[in-house]
C-alpha positions as CSV (number, residue, x, y, z in Angstrom):
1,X,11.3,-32.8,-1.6
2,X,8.7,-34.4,-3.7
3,X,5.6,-33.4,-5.9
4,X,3.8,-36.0,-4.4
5,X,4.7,-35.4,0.0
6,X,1.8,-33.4,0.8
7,X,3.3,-30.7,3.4
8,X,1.3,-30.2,6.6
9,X,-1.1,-26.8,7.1
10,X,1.5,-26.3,9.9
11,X,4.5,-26.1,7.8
12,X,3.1,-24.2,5.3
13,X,2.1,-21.6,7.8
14,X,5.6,-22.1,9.7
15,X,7.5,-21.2,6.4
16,X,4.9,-18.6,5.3
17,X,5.6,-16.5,8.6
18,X,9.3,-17.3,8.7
19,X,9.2,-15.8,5.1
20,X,8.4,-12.6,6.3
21,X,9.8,-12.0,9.9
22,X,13.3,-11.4,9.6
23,X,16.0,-8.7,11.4
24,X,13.0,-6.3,11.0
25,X,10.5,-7.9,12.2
26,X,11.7,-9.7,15.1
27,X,14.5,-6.8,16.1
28,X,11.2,-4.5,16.4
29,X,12.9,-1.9,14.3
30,X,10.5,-2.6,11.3
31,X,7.1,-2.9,12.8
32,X,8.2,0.6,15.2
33,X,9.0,2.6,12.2
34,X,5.5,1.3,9.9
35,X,3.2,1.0,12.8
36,X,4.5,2.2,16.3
37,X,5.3,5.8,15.7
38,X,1.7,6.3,14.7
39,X,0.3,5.5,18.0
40,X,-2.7,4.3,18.7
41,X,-3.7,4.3,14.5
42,X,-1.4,1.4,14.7
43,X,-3.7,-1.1,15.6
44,X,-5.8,-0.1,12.8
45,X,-3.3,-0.5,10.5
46,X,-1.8,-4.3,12.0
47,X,-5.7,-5.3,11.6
48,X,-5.8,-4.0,7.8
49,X,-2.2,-5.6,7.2
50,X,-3.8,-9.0,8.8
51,X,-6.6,-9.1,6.4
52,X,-4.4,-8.6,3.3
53,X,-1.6,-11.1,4.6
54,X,-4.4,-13.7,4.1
55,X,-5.6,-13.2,1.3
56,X,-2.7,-12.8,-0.5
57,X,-0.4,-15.4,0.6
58,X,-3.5,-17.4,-0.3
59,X,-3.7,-16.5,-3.7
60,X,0.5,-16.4,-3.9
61,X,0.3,-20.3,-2.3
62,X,-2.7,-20.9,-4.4
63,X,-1.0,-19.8,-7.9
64,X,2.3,-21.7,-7.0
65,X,0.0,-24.7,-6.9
66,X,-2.2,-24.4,-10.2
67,X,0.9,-23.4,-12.1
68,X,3.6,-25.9,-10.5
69,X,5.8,-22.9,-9.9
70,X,9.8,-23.3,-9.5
71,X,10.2,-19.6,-8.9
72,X,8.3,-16.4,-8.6
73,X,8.2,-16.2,-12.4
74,X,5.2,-18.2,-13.4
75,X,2.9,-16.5,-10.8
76,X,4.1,-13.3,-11.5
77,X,3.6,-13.7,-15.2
78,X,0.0,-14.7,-14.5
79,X,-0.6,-12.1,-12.2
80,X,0.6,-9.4,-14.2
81,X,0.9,-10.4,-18.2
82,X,3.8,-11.2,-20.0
83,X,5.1,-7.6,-20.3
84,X,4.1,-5.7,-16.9
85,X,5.5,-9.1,-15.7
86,X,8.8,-8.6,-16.6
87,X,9.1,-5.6,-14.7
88,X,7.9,-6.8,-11.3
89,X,9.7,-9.4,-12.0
90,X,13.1,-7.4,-12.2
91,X,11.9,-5.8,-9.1
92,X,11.4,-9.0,-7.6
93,X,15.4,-10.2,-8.3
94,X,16.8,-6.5,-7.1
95,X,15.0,-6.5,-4.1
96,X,15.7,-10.3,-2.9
97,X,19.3,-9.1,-2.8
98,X,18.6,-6.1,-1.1
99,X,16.8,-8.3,1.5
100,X,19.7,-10.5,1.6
101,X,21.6,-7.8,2.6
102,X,19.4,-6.4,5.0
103,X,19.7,-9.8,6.4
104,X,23.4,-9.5,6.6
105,X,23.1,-6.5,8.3
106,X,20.7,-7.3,10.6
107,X,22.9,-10.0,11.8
108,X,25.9,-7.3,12.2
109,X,23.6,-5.4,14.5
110,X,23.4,-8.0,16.5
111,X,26.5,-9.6,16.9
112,X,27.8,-6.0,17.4
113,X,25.1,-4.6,20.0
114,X,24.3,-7.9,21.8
115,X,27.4,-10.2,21.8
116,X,29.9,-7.3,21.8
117,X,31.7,-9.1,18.2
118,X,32.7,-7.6,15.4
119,X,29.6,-6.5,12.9
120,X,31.2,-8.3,9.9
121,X,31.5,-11.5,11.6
122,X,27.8,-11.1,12.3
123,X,27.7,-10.8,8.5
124,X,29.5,-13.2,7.5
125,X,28.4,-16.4,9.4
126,X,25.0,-15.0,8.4
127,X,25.7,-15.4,4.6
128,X,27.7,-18.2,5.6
129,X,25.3,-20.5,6.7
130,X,22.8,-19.4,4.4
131,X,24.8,-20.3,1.4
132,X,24.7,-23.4,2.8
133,X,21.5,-24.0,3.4
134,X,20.3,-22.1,0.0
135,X,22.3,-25.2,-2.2
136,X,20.9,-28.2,-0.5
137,X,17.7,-27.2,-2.5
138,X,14.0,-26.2,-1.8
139,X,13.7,-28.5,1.2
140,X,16.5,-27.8,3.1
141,X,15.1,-24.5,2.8
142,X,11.5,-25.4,4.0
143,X,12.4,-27.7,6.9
144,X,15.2,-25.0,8.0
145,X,12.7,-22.2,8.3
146,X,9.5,-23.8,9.6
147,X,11.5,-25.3,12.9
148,X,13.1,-22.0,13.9
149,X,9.5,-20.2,13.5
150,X,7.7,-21.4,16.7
151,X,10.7,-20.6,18.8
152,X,10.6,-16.8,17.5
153,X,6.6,-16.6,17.9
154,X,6.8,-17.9,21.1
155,X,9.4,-15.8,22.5
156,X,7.8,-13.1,20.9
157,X,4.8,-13.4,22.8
158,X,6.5,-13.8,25.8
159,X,8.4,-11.0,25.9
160,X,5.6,-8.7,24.8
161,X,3.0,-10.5,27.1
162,X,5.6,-9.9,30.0
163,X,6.0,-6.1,29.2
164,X,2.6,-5.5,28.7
165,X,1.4,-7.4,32.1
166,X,4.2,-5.5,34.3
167,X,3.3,-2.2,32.6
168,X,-0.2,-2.2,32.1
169,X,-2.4,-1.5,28.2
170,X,-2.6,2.0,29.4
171,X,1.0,2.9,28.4
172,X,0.5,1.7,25.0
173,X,-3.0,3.9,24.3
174,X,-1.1,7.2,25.5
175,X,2.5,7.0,24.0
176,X,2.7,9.9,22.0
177,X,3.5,9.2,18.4
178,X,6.3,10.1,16.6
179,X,5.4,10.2,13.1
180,X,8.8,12.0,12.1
181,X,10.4,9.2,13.0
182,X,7.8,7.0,10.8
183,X,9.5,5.5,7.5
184,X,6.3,7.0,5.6
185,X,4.2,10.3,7.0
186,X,0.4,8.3,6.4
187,X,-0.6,5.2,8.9
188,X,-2.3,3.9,6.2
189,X,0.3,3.8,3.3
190,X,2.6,2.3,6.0
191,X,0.1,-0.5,6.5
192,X,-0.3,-0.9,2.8
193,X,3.5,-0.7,2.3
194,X,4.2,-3.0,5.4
195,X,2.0,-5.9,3.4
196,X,3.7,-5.0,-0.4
197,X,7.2,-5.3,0.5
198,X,6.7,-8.2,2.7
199,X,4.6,-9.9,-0.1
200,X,6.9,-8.9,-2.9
201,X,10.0,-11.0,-1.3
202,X,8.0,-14.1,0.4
203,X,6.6,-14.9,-3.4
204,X,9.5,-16.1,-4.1
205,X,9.4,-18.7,-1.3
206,X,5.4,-19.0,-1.7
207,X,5.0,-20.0,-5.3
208,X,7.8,-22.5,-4.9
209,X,6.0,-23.6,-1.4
210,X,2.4,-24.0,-3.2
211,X,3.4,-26.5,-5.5
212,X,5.3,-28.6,-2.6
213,X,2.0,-28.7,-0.3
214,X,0.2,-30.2,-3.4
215,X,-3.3,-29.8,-1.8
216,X,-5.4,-26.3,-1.8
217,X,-6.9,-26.8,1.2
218,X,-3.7,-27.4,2.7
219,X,-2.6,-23.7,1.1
220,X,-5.3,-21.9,2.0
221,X,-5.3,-23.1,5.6
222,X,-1.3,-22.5,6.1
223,X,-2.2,-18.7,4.7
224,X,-4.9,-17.9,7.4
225,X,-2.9,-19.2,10.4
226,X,0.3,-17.6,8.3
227,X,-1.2,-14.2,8.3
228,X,-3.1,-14.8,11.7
229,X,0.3,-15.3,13.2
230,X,2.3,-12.5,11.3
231,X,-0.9,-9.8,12.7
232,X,-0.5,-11.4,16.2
233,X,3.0,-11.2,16.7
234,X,3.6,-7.7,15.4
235,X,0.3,-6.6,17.0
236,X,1.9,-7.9,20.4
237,X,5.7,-6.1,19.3
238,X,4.0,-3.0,18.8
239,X,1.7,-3.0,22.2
240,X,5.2,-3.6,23.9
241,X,7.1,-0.9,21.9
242,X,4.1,1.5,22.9
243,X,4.3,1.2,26.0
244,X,8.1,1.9,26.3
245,X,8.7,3.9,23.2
246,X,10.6,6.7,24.4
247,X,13.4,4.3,25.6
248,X,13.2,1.2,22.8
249,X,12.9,3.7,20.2
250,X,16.7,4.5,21.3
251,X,17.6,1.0,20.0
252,X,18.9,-0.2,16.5
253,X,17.3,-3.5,17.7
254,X,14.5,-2.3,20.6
255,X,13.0,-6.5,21.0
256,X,16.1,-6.7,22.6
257,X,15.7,-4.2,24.9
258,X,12.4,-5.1,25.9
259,X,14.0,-8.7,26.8
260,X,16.8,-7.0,28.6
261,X,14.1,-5.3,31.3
262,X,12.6,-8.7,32.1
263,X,16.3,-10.8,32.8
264,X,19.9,-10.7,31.2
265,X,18.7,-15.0,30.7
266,X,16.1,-13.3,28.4
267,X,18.1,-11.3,26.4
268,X,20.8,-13.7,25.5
269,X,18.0,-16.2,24.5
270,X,16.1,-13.5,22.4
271,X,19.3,-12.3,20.9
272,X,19.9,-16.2,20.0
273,X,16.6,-16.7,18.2
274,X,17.0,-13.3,16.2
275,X,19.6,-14.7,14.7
276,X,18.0,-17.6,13.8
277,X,15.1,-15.7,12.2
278,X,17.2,-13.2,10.4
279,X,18.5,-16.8,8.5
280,X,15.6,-17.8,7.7
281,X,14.6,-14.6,5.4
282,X,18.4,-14.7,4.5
283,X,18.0,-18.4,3.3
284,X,14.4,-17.2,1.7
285,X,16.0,-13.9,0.1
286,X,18.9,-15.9,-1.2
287,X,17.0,-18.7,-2.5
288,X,14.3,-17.1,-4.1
289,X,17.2,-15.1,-6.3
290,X,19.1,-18.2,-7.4
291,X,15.9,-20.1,-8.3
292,X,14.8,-17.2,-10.7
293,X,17.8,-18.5,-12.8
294,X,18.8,-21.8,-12.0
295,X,18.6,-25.2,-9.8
296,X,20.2,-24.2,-7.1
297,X,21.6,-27.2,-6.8
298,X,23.6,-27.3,-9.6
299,X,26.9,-25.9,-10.3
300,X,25.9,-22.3,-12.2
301,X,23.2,-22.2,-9.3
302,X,26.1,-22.4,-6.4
303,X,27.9,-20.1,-8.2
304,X,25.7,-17.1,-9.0
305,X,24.8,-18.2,-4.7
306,X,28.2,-17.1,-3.8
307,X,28.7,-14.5,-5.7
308,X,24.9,-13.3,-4.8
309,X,26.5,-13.5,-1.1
310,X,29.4,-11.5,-1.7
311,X,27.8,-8.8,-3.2
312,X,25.2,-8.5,-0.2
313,X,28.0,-8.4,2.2
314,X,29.6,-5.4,0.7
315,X,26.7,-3.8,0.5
316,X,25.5,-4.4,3.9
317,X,27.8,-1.9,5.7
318,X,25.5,0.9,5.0
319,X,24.0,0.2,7.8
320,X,21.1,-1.8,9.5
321,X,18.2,1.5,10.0
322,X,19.2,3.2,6.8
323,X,18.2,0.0,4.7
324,X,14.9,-0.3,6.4
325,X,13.7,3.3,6.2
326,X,14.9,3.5,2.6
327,X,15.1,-0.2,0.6
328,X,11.5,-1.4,2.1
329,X,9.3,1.4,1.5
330,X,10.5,1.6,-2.2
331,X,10.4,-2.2,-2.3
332,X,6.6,-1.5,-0.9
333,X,6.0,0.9,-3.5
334,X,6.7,-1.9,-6.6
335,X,4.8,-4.4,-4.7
336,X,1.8,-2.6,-5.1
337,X,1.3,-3.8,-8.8
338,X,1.7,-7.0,-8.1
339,X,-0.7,-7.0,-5.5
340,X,-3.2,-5.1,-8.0
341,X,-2.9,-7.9,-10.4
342,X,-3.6,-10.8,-7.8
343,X,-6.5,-9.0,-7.2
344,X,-7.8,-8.5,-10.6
345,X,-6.8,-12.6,-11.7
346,X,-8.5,-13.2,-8.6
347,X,-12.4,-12.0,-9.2
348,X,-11.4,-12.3,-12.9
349,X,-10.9,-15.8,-12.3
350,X,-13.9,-16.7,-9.4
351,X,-16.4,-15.0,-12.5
352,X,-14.7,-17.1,-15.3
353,X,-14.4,-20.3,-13.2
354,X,-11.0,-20.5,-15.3
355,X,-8.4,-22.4,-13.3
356,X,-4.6,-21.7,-14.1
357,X,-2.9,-24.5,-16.1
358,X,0.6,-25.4,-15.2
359,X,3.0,-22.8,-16.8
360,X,6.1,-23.2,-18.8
361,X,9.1,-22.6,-17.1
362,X,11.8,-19.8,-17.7
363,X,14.9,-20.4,-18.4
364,X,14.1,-24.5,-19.0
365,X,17.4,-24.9,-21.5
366,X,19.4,-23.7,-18.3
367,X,17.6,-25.4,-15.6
368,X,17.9,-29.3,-17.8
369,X,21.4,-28.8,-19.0
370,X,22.7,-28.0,-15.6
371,X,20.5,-30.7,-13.8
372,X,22.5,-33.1,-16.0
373,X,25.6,-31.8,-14.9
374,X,25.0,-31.4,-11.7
């Protein structure tokens, strides 16, 4: 992948989305325990979480762009100052192996509840194939996650659709909520939280992504039908869920259960393309955390990708639920300054007319001495 290819407003808003929908997403399990258990509120809250997915994968895609980003680092700098930066920045690395991990157990969960296989070889042919994937550089990673995202969002829809049609909006308007069950207690802080976490871990795809569509327009574009997708698809999960949430909230991974009422056919082929979406945050996750450091293409990059996979397997027994209602929320909670300061840059910036210059990069020695070894 090249500075000067131009990416098209579709693949920029393919990879956005496949950025952010992963085992949580897709399974149901994350958008049920931000936005479902609330009830009806949750519409409210998918429309808020819409509006902000815009705007800030536009300014993310945006920064990437003006600075030439290689990682997260340069937009997070800008977005935050040098010192404040280094913080969110250490957040940033943490968290992209705990989402590589979640990843890997999202992939046990299903292999386990939907194949009847072992969870840890649902684990590790998820890292597995993401290693892969993660060392054939920043392309690879783009092309791998922007083909595998119209198959999800379509069979999204169709599922949903499908439930909602046989069971009628009604259902959906009446479910009782559950807010115990919610991973915060506030419909509103979930929304907020749903968008900081999210955000927080596609950066480091995003900035990366900005530079390699090469055009604003092209940027600004791929973030509205990005975040116009993301509030559509979990906006049609969550209708779904609704309507049967006494039963799919029995489920580790509920989207499957909802394909399971329409046809056994169904299933299967919903339980295929989770997979494939669970790799493609696994591939972002992974990526994003081997970038901060080096070329993942070189030979200190493949390494720290290994043993960045081998640590996220151990750690991925915990379990599947317990790393979504605990890792994302505090995840969430971090992202919130980050989003502050992409805020403030932004009106700073729109009164100064002051564009970003390209930044210089972290870590440069490293990256240069290992390109010529590589």
């Amino acid at each position: 992948m090249t500075g000067e290819k131009k990416l098209s407003v579709f693949t920029v808003a393919a990879t956005y989305i496949g950025t952010v929908v992963g085992a949580g997403f897709a399974s149901g399990q994350e958008v049920l325990q931000f936005f479902g258990y609330f009830g009806p509120k949750a519409f409210i809250g998918l429309f808020l979480s819409t509006v902000l997915f815009v705007f800030f994968g536009w300014q993310m895609l945006s920064l990437g762009l003006k600075l030439q980003a290689d990682s997260h680092w340069p937009v997070v700098e800008y977005a935050a100052g040098k010192t404040l930066g280094k913080l969110i920045d250490y957040v940033i690395i943490f968290f992209l192996f705990g989402a590589l991990t979640l990843m890997a157990a999202g992939s046990g969960a299903v292999f386990q509840e939907q194949f009847g296989l072992s969870p840890l070889l649902g684990s590790v042919v998820m890292i597995g194939i993401t290693l892969l994937t993660v060392i054939l550089g920043i392309g690879s990673v783009i092309k791998s996650i922007s083909v595998i995202v119209p198959f999800l969002i379509t069979l999204v829809m169709i599922v949903g659709i499908t439930v909602i049609v046989q069971s009628g909006l009604a259902g959906a308007f009446a479910a009782q909520p559950m807010v115990a069950k919610a991973a915060v207690g506030n419909w509103l802080l979930a929304a907020l939280l749903y968008v900081s976490y999210n955000l927080i871990l596609a950066v480091a795809v995003l900035a990366p992504l900005g530079k390699e569509a090469n055009s604003e327009r092209t940027v600004k574009q791929g973030a509205v039908w990005g975040g116009l997708g993301l509030g559509l698809g979990a906006t049609v999960i969550v209708t779904a869920l609704l309507i049967t949430l006494l039963q799919a909230s029995r489920f580790e991974v509920p989207m499957i259960f909802l394909a399971g009422v329409i046809s056994p056919v169904v299933r299967m082929l919903y339980s295929g393309v989770l997979f494939a979406e669970v790799y493609t945050t696994a591939v972002g996750s992974l990526y994003g955390f081997v970038a901060r450091f080096f070329p993942t293409t070189s030979s200190k990059g493949r390494w720290l990708a290994a043993g960045a996979g081998a640590g996220a397997f151990v750690m991925s027994r915990f379990g599947f639920v317990n790393l979504i209602s605990y890792l994302l929320p505090a995840v969430g909670f971090a992202g919130f300054i980050l989003l502050a300061g992409l805020t403030y840059t932004f009106f700073r910036d729109q009164a100064t007319g002051a564009i970003p210059a390209p930044a210089a990069k972290p870590y440069e020695t490293n990256r240069e001495n290992e390109q010529r070894d590589s």
